[in-house]
N, C-alpha and C positions, 0 to 999 in steps of 0.2 A: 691810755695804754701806749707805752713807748715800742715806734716802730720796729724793735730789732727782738720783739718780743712775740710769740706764736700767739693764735685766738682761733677761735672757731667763729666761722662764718657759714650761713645757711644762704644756697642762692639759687634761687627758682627762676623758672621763664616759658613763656607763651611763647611759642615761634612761629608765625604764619606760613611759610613757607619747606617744604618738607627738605630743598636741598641748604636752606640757609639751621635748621631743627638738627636735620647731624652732625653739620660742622660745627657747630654752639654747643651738642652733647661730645663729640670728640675731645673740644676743648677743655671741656671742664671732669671729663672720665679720665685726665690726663694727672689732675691734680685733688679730685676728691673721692667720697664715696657717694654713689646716688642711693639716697634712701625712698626714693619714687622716681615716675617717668619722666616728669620734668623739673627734678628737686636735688640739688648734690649738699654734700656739706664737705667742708674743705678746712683743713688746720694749716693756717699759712701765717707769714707775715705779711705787717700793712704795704709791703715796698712790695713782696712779688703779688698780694692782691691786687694792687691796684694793675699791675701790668697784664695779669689774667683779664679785667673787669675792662682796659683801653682796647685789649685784643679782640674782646668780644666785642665790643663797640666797635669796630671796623666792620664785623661780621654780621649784624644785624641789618635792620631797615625799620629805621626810628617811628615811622610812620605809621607801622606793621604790630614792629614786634615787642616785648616786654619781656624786662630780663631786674630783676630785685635781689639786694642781696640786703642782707640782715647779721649783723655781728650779732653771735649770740654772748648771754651773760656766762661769768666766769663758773658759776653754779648751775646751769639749767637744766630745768624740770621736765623731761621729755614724756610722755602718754603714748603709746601707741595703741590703736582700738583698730583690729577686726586683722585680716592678713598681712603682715611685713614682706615688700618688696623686695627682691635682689636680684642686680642682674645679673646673668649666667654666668660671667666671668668672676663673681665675688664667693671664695668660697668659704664656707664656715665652718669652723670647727669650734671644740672647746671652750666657750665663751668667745670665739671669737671676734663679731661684730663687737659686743660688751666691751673687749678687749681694747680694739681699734678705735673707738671712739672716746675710750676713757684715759687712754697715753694722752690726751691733752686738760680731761675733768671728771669729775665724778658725775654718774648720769642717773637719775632714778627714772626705771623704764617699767611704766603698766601695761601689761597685755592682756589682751580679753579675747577669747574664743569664738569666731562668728556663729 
């Protein structure tokens, strides 16, 4: 996929430390949507991911912490089973999550009732 092109990217992280955990969630509530506590997904290009992905690499403690990110495929198959997360600041309307994440693909999303 050529850099100057958008993609979805899912990027999770473990953070040992509770003051290095909000500065790593500020950083990336900055640029995607968290779909869990420590799970964003992000529609970016590969030039400002990478300088999200160096940023956050300053911010960690390699030792410590774990931070993954995963391009996802241009189709992907999403399942959600049991309560969907949101945090207080995302508000939903209208199909709107559906919305927001499909202005980059089309997403087929199961939900099941706990």
């Amino acid at each position: 996929m050529p850099d100057n092109q958008d993609a979805l990217y899912l990027i999770a992280y473990d953070i040992a430390n509770p003051k290095r955990l909000a500065r790593i969630h500020r950083a990336l509530k900055k640029h995607g949507m968290q779909v869990q506590y420590s799970v964003f997904t992000v529609v970016l290009k590969r030039k400002t991911l990478l300088k999200i992905l160096t940023h956050i690499s300053e911010l960690i403690n390699k030792r410590e912490d774990d931070v993954r990110c995963y391009r996802l495929p241009r189709s992907p198959e999403i399942v959600v089973l049991g309560q969907q997360y949101f945090s207080e600041d995302v508000m939903l309307f209208t199909d709107g999550v559906n919305r927001i994440l499909a202005r980059h693909r089309e997403l087929i999303v199961i939900t099941t009732e706990s």
